[in-house]
N, C-alpha and C positions, 0 to 999 in steps of 0.2 A: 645574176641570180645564182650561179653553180659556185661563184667566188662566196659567195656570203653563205653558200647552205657547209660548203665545204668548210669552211670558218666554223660556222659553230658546231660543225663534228670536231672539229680537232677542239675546239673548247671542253665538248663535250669527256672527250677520251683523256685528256688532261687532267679535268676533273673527278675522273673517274681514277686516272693515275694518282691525285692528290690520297684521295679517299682508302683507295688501296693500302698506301703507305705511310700514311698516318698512323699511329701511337693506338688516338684510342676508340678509332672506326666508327664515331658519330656521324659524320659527315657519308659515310658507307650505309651506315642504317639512316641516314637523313632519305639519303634515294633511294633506296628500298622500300622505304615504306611508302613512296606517292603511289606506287604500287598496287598496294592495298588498296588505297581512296580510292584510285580507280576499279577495281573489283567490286567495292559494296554500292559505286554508285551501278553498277549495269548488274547485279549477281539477279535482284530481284524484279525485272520486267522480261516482261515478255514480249517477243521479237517472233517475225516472222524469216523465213528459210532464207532470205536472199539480204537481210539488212545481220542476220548473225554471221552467214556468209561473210559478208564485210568482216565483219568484228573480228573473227578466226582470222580471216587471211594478215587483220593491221596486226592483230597482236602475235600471231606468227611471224610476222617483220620484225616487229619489234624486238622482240626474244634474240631474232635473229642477228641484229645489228648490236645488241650486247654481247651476245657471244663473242662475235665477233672482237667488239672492242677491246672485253674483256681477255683475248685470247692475243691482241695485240699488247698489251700491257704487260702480260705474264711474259712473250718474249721479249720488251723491248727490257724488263725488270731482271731477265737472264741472263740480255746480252751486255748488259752495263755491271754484273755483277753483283747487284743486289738482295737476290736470292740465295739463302745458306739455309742450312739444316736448321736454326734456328728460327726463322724468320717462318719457314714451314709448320712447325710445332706447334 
């Protein structure tokens, strides 16, 4: 189980590396926006104190293991050289 969940993080961050560095960041705003779906399916009902509980804490994971990823990407795009003043702009 930890061999195949760790598999599709590294797919994950990969793809997420593709999207980053891509030309002309559709595939960026592809995953971004499932985002949203998710928001307008849960925006409008109503929840009680321990099932939004849940909700907060997943999508506080969630956030968090982008960051993350995202924060691996920016250095692994540093340390290969990829990153210039232009690329910034």
């Amino acid at each position: 189980y930890a061999t195949i969940h760790s598999l599709f993080l590294f797919v994950h961050i990969a793809t997420l590396n593709v999207a980053m560095n891509s030309a002309d960041h559709a595939l960026l705003t592809l995953l971004i926006s499932g985002n949203f779906a998710e928001i307008k399916s849960t925006v409008f009902k109503k929840y009680n104190k321990q099932n939004l509980f849940k909700i907060v804490t997943s999508d506080i994971c969630e956030r968090f293991k982008l960051a993350l990823f995202l924060s691996l990407i920016l250095i692994l795009n540093i340390c290969q050289g990829g990153m210039n003043r232009k690329s910034v702009d």
